[in-house]
N, C-alpha and C positions, 0 to 999 in steps of 0.2 A: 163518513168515517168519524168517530168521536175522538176527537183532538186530545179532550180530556185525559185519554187513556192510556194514547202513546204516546203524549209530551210526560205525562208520569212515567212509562217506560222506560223511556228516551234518557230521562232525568233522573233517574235513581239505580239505574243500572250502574255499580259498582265495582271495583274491583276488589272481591271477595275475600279474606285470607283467615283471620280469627273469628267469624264466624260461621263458618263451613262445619257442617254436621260430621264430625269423622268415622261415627258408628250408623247411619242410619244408611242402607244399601239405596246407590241409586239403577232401577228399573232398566233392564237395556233397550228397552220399547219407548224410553224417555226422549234417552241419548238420540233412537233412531229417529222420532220423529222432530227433534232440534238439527239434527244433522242433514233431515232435507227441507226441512226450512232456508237450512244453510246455504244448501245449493242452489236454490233461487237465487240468490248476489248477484248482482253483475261481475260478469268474466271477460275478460278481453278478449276480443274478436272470435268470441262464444267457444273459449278453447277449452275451459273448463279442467285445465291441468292441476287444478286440486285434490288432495286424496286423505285421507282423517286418517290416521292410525287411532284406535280406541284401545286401553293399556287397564287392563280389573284383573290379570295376574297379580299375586303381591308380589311371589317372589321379582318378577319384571320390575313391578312399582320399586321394591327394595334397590333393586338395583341401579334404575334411575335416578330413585335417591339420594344415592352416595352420591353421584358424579352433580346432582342441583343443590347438596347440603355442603360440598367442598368449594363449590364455587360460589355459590350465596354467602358462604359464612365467612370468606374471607372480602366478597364485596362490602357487606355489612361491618366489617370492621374497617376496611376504611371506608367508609361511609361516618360513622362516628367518628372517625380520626380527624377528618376532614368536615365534620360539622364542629369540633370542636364542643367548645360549654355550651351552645347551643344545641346540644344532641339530650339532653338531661332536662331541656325546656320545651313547653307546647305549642307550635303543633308537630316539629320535627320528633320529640320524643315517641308522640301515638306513632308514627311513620315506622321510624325503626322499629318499634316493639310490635306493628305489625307486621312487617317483614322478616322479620325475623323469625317469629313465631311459626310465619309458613316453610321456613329454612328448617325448624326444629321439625315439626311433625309432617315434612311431606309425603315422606311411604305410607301415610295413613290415609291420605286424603282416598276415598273411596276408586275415583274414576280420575284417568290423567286422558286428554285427548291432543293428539300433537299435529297439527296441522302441516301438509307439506307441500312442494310442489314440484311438477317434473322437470328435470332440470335443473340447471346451476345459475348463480349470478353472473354477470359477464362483466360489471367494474364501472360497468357506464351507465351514468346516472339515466339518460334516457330509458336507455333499455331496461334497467331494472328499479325502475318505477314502474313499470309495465308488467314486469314478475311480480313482482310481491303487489303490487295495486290490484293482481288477478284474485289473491285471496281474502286479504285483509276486509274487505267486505264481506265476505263470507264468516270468515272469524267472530267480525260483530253482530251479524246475523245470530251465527249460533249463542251465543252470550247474550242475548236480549234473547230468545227462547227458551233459554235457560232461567232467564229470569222470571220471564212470565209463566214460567209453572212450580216457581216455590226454589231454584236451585242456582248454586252462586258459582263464579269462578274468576283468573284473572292471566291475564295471558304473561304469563313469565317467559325469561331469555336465557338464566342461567345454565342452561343443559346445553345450551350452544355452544358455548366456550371449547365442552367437550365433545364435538359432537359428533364425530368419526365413533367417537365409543360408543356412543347410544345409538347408532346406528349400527354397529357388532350386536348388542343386545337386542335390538329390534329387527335386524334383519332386510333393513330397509338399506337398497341398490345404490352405490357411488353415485348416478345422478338424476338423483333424487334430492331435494334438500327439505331439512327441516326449518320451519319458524316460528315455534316457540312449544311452549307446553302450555296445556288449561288445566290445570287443577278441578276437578267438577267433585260438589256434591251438594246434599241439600241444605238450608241455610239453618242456620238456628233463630234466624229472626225472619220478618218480612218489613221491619220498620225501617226501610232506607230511606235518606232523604238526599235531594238532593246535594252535591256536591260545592265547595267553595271556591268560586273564578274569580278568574280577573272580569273586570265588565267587558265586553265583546267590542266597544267604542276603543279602547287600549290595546287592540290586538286586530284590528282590522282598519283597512285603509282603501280609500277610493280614487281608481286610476293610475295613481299615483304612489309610492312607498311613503311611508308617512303621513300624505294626505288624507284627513278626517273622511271617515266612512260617512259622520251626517252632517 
């Protein structure tokens, strides 16, 4: 395996939002084959209780929208309220103005894909690390497939707030649960680079909580 190829991957897979192609049609033959990619993931005790909804109505997309631009657009204000004069400086400033922006034009985005699963949460943290642990690999699957064939996205949460109603418009059964929406389409760049962490020595520990990892 060339290391080289998938530590790039791995490393510049982004979470997409200003620049996502809004006019350029993404292929259903794209979607279908990042989607079984997808399902390759590991699943718990190979249950496989994940199920994609795929959303290229607009009228649908519109409707979606309302309920991710009501509830983006008032997190986004407090969000600056609560960043205060730091919201007007770098790098919080690019953060909000990219969030935002996918708050402004989301019924455009070409493809919304909303990952779910069968089933409800139950409140306890074991067990539902166990629900959502069954897909969330899968999620990142699909989004590093999307990457590597030229197309961006990012897994947003705000449609969940409301999400008995997106489930009225989707048509998607009481339990069943949704966990998140991907925004998909193709990128207007391919120049990703990677992202800026904290060094992995300040965030990991060995044996012990706090104990230096080297």
């Amino acid at each position: 395996m060339d290391t080289t190829v998938t530590d790039h991957l791995l490393s510049t897979t982004r979470a997409v939002r200003r620049k996502l192609d809004l006019d350029r049609e993404v292929e259903p033959e794209v979607l279908a084959e990042c989607l079984r990619l997808a399902v390759q993931a590991p699943t718990p005790g190979a249950a496989q209780s994940w199920r994609w909804l795929v959303v290229r109505d607009q009228e649908t997309r519109n409707q979606l929208g309302a309920l991710f631009r009501e509830v983006g657009a008032a997190y986004m204000r407090n969000r600056i309220a609560a960043a205060g004069s730091a919201a007007h400086e770098q790098p919080m400033k690019r953060i909000i103005a990219s969030g935002q922006y996918l708050v402004d034009v989301i019924e455009r985005v070409p493809v919304f894909v909303i990952p779910c699963l069968l089933g409800r949460p139950t409140g306890r943290n074991a067990a539902d690390a166990v629900f959502y642990g069954g897909i969330f690999p899968a999620v990142w699957s699909f989004q590093l497939a999307l990457r590597s064939r030229g197309l961006g996205s990012t897994l947003t949460s705000y449609h969940l707030e409301r999400e008995e109603e997106a489930a009225r418009i989707l048509g998607i059964p009481d339990d069943v649960t949704q966990v998140g929406l991907l925004p998909v389409a193709y990128t207007t760049t391919q120049d990703f680079k990677p992202g800026t962490r904290q060094p992995v020595e300040d965030l990991s520990y060995l044996d012990r909580w706090g104990s230096p990892l080297f």
